[in-house]
MARTI-392459 format. One record per residue: z, x, y of N, C-alpha, C in turn. Coordinates in steps of 0.2 Angstrom, whole numbers, plus 5000, padded with zeros to 4 digits. Layout:
 n_up n_east n_north ca_up ca_east ca_north c_up c_east c_north
    Z      X       Y     Z       X        Y    Z      X       Y
...
***
This chain:
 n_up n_east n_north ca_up ca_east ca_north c_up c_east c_north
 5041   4511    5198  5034    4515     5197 5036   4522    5195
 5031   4525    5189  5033    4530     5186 5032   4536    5192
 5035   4541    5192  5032    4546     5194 5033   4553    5191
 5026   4554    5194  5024    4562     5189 5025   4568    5194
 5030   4573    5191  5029    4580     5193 5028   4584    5189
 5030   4590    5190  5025    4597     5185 5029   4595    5180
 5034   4594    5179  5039    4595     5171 5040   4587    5171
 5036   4580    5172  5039    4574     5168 5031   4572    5169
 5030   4571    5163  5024    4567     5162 5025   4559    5160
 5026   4555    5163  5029    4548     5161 5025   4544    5154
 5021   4549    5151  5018    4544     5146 5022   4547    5141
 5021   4544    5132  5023    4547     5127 5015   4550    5122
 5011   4548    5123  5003    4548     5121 4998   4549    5127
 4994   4554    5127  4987    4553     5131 4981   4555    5127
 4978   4550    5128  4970    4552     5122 4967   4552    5128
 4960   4555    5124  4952    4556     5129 4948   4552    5125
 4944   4553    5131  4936    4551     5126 4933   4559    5126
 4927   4559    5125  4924    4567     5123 4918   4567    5127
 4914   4564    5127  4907    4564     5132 4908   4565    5140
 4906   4569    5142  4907    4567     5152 4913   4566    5152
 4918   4570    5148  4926    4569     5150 4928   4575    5148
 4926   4580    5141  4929    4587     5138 4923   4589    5141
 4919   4589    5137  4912    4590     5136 4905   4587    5138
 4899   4589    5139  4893    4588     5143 4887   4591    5140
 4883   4589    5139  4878    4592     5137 4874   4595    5142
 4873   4602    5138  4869    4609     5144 4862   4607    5146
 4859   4603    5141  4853    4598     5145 4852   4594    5143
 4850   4589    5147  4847    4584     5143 4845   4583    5137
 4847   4579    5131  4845    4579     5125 4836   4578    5124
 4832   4577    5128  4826    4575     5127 4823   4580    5128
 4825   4585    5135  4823    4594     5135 4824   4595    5128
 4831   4595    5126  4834    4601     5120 4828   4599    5113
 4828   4591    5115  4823    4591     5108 4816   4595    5108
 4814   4594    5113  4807    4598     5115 4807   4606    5112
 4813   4609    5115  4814    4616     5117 4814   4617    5108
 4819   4615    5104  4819    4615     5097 4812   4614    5091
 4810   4608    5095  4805    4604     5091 4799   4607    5091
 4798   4612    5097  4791    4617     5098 4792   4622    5092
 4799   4625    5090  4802    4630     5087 4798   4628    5077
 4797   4621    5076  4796    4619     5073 4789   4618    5070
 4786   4619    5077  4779    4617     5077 4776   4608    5080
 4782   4606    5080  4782    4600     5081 4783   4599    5093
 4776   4597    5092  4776    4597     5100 4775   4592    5105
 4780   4591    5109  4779    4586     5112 4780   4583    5121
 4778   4578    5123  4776    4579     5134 4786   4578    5131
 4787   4585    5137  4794    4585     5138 4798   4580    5143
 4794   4577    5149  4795    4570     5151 4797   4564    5149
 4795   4563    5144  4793    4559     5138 4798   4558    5132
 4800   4564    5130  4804    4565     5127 4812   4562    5128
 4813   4563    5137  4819    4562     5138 4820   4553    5137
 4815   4551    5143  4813    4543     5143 4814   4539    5136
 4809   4545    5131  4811    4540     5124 4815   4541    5120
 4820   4547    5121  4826    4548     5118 4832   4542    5120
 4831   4541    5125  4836    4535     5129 4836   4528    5126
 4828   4528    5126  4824    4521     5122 4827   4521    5115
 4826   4526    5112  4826    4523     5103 4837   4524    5102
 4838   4528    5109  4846    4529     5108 4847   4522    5109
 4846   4518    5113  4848    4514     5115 4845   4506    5109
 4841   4509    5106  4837    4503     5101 4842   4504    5095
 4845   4510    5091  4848    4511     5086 4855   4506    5087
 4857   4509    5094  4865    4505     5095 4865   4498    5094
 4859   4496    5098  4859    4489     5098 4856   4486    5088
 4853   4489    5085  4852    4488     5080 4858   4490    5074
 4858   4495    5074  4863    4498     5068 4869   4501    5073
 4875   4497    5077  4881    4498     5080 4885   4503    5076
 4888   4510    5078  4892    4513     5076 4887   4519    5071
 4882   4521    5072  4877    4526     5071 4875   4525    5062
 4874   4517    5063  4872    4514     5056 4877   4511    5051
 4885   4512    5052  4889    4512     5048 4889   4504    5047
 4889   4500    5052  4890    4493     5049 4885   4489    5046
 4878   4493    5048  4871    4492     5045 4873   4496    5039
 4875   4499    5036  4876    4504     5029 4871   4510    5028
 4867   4511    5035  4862    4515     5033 4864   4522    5034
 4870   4523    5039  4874    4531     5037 4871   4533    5046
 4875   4537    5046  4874    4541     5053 4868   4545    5054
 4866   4552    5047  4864    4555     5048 4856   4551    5047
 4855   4547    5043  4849    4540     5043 4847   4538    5050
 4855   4537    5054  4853    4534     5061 4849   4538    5065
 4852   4546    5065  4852    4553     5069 4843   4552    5066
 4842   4552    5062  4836    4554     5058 4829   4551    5062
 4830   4543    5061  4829    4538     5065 4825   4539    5073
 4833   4539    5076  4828    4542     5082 4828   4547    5086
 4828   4552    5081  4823    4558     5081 4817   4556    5082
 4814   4553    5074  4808    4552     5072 4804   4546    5079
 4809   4542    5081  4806    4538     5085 4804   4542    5091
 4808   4545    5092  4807    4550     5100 4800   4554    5100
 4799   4558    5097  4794    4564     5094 4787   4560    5093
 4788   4554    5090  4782    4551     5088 4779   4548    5093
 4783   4544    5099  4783    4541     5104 4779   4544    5110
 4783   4551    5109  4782    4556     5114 4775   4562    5114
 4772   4561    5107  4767    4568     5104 4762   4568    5112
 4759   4576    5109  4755    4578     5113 4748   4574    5112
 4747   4571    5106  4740    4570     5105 4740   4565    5097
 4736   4559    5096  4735    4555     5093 4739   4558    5085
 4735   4563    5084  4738    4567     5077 4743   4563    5076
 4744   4563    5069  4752    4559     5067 4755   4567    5064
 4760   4566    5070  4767    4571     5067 4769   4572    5059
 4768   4576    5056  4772    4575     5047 4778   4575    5047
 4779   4569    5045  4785    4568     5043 4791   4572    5039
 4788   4577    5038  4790    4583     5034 4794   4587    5038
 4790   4589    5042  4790    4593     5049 4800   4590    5052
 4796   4585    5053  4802    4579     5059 4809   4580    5055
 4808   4577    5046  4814    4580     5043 4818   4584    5044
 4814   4591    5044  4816    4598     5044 4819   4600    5050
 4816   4597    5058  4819    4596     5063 4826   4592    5062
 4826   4586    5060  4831    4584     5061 4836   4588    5060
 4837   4589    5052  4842    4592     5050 4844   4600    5054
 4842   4600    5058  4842    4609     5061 4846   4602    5069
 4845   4599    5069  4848    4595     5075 4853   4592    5074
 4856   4590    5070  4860    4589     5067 4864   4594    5068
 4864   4601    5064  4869    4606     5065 4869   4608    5073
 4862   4609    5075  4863    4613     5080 4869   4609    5086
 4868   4602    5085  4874    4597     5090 4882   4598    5089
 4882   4603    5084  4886    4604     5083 4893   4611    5086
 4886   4612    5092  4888    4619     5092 4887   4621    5100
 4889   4626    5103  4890    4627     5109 4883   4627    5113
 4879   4627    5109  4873    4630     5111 4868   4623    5118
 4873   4617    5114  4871    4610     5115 4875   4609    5120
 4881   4610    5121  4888    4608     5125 4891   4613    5127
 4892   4610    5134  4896    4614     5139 4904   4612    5138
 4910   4615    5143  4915    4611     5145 4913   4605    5149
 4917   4602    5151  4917    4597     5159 4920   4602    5164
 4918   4604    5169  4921    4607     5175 4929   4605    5174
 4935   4610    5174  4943    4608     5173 4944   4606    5167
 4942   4607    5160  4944    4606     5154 4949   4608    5154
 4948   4614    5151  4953    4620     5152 4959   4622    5154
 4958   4619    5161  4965    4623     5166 4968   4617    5163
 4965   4609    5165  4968    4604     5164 4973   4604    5157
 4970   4604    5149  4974    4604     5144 4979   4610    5143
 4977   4617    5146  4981    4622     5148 4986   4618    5152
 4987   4614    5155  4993    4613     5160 4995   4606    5156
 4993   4602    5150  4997    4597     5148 5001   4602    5142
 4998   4605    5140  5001    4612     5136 5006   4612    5137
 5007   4616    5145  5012    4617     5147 5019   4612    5148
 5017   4606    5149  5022    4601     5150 5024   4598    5142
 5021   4600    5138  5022    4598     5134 5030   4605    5131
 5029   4609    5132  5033    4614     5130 5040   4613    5136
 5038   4611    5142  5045    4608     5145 5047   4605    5147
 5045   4601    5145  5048    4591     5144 5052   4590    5140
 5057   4588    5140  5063    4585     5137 5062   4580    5133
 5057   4577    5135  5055    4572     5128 5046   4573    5128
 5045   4577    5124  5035    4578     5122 5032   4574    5120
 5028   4574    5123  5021    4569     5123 5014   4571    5116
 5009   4569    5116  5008    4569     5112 5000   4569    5114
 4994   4573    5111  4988    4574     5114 4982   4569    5109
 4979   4567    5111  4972    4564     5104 4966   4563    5107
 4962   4563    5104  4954    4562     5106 4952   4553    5103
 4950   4549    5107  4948    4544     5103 4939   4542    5106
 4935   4544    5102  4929    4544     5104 4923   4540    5099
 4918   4537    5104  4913    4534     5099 4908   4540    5098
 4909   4543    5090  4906    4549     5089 4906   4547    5081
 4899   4551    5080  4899    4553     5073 4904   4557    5069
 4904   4558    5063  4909    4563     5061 4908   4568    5062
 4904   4572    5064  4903    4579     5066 4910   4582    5071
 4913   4575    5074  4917    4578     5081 4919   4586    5078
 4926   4582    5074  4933    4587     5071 4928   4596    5072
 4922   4598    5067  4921    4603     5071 4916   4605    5074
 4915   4600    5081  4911    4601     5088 4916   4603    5090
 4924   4601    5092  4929    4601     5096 4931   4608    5094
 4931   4612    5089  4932    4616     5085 4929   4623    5088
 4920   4620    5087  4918    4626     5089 4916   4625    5097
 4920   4621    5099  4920    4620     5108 4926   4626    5110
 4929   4625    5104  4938    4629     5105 4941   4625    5110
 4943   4619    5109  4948    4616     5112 4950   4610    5105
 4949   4610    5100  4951    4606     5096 4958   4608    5093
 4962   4612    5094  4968    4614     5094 4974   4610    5100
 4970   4610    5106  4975    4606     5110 4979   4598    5108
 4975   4594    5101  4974    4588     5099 4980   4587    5094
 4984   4581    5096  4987    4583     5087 4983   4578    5083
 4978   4576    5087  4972    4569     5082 4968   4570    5085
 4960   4567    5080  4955    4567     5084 4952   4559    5080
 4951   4556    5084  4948    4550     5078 4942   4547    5083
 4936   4550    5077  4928    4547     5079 4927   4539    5077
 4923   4539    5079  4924    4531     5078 4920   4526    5070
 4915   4530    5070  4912    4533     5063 4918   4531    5056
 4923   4536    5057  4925    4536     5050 4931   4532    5052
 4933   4530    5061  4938    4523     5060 4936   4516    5058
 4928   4517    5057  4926    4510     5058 4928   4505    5062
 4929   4508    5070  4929    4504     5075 4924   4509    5080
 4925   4502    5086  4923    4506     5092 4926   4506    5098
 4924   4509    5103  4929    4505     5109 4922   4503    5112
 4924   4497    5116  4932    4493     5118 4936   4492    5114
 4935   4491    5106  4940    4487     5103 4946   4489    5103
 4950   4487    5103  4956    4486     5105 4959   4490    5096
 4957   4489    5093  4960    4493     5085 4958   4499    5086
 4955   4502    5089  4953    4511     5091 4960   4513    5095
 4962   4509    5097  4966    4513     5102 4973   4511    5098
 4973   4505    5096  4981    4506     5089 4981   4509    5085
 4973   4510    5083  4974    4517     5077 4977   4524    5080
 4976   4525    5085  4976    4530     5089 4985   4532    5090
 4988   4527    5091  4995    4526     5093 5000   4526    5086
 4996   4526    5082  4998    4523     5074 4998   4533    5070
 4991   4535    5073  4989    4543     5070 4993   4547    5074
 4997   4545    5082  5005    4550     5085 5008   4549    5082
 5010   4545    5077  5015    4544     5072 5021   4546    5075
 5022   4546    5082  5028    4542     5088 5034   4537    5086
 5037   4538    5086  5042    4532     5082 5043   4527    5087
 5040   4520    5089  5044    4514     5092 5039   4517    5100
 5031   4518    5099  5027    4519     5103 5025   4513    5105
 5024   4512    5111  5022    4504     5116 5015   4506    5120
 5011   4502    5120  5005    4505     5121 5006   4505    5131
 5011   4503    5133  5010    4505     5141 5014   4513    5141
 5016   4516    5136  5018    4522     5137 5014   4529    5135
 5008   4524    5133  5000    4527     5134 4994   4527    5137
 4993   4535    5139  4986    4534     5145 4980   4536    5138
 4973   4533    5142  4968    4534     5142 4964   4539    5146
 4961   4542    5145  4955    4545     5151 4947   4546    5148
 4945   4541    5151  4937    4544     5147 4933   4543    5157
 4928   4542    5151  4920    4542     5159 4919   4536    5157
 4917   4531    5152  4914    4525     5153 4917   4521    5153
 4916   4516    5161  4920    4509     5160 4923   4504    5157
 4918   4503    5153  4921    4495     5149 4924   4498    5142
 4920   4504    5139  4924    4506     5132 4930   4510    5133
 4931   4513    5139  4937    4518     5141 4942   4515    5146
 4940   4513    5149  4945    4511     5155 4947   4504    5155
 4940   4500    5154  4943    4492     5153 4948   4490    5145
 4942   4498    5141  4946    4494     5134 4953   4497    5135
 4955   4501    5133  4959    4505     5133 4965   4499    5138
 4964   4498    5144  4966    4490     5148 4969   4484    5144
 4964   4481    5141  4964    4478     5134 4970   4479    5130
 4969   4486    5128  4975    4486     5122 4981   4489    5125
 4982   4485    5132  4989    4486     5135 4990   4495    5136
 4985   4498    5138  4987    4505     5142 4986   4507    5147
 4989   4510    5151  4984    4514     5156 4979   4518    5153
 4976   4518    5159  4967    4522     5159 4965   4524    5166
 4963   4531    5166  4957    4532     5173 4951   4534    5170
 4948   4535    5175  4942    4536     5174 4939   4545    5178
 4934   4548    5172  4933    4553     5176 4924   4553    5177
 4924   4551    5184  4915    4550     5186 4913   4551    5190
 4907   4553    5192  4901    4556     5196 4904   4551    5202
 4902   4544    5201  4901    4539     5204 4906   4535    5209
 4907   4535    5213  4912    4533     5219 4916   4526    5217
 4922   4523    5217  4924    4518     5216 4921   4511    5218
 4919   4513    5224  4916    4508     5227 4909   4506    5223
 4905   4512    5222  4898    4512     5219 4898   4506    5212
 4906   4509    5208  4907    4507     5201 4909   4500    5200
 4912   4496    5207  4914    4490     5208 4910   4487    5208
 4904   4490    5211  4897    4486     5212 4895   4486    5206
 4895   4489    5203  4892    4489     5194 4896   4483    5188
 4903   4485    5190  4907    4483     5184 4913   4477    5188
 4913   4474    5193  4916    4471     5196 4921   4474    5200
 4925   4470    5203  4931    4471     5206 4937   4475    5204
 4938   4476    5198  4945    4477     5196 4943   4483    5193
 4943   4488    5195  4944    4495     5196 4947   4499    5203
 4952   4502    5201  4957    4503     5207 4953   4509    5208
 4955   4511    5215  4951    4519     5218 4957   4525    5215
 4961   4524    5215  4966    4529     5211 4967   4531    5205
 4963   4525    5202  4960    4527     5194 4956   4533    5193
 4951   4534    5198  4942    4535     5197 4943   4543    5200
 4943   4550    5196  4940    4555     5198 4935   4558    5198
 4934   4565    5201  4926    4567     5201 4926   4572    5195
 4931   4573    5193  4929    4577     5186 4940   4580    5186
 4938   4584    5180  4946    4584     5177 4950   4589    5179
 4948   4593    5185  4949    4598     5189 4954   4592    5194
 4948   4587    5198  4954    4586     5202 4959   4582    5199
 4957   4577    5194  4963    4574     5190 4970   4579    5189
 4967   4586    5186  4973    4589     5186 4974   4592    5193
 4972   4593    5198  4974    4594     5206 4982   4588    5208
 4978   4582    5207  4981    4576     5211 4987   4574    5206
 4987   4574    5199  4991    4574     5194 4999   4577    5196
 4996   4586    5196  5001    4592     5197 5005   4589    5204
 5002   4586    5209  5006    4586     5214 5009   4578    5216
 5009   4575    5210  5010    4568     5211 5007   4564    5216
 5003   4562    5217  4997    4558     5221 4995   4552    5217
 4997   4551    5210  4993    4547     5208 4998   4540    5206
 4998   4535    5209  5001    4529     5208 5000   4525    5201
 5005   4522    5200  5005    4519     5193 5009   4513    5192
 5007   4510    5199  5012    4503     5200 5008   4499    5199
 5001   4497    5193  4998    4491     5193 4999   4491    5184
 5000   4489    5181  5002    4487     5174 4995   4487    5171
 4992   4487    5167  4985    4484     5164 4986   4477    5164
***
């Protein structure tokens, strides 16, 4: 069983995921839209907004998988989309919204996601990559940082103006991999962009927040993975089955890196 102390990091690779793992959004994207969209002149029940932001998130995915790219309609078409569906769903009064308006929203939402304004850290970013930093400078043999996330192309400069896209020596959205995770090619390609010489995927970790694309996929393609989440191990078992160990599962990247630094964390189960 490997074991980790302050100066031996047993992997050769560790990616993240970006959502609920680096970064968070400062509020709800259905407040943010309201809060922008008034700016606009474009008004809408803030309640409503969040509810149906979830609704048309969740109807593009399943429609156009990967923010339109496999349907060919493009990201920013997706972005566009349900925008327009949220606002219109949501209005204050029969009126129909002009679609002029919504355009010109969009595109100010578009940029503004892209900016600090929208996104916070995750509690522990910071100290955390600050301290793989550091192992990386005295390790005997260095390891290597990546982001692998289902994201539009905007990540490279969100990560950028988050100021933590420097810790990375790869960032691959899923957009311009044309994969997603779970699958199992996202996480090759990922091992392929460390450009590692004679890299095996058990000598790579994984750490995101969602289970099946982060922790089970990542499992899949022969790596380790934890999990960083609100939700208790037990809680997640009930959700996601059985096979989620409790030494996987932390409460954010603080204690990750707590329990890491002082070797607490067991790595005797194989994927």
């Amino acid at each position: 069983m490997p074991c980790i102390s302050r100066a031996n990091i047993p992997f050769r690779l560790i990616t993240f995921d970006v959502v609920d793992t680096l970064i968070q959004f400062r509020t709800a994207p259905g407040k943010k839209y309201g809060e922008l969209g008034a700016m606009f002149g474009v008004l809408a029940d803030n309640n409503k907004l969040v509810a149906n932001f979830k609704s048309n998130w969740n109807h593009m995915n399943r429609a156009h998988p990967n923010f339109g790219l496999n349907t060919k309609i493009g990201y920013k078409e997706w972005w566009r989309r349900v925008v327009m569906g949220t606002f219109r769903e949501s209005s204050l009064s029969d009126i129909h919204i002009p679609t002029d308006k919504l355009n010109k929203l969009c595109e100010h939402l578009l940029e503004e996601y892209k900016t600090s304004s929208c996104w916070g850290l995750c509690y522990g970013t910071i100290d955390f990559l600050n301290y793989l930093k550091l192992q990386r400078q005295i390790d005997g043999e260095p390891f290597k940082l990546g982001v692998v996330s289902n994201f539009d192309p905007r990540l490279d400069i969100l990560l950028k103006n988050m100021k933590i896209a420097h810790y990375f020596d790869f960032i691959i959205n899923s957009y311009d991999a044309g994969i997603e995770k779970p699958n199992i090619d996202i996480f090759k390609k990922a091992m392929k962009e460390s450009e590692i010489e004679g890299l095996k995927p058990k000598e790579c970790l994984h750490i995101g927040h969602s289970i099946i694309p982060d922790y089970f996929g990542a499992q899949k393609a022969g790596m380790y993975s934890l999990i960083v989440h609100e939700k208790s191990p037990e809680t997640l078992r009930k959700q996601y089955g059985p096979n989620i160990e409790d030494y996987h599962v932390f409460t954010s990247l603080f204690d990750l890196h707590k329990k890491l630094a002082n070797g607490y964390i067991k790595w005797d189960r194989t994927p």
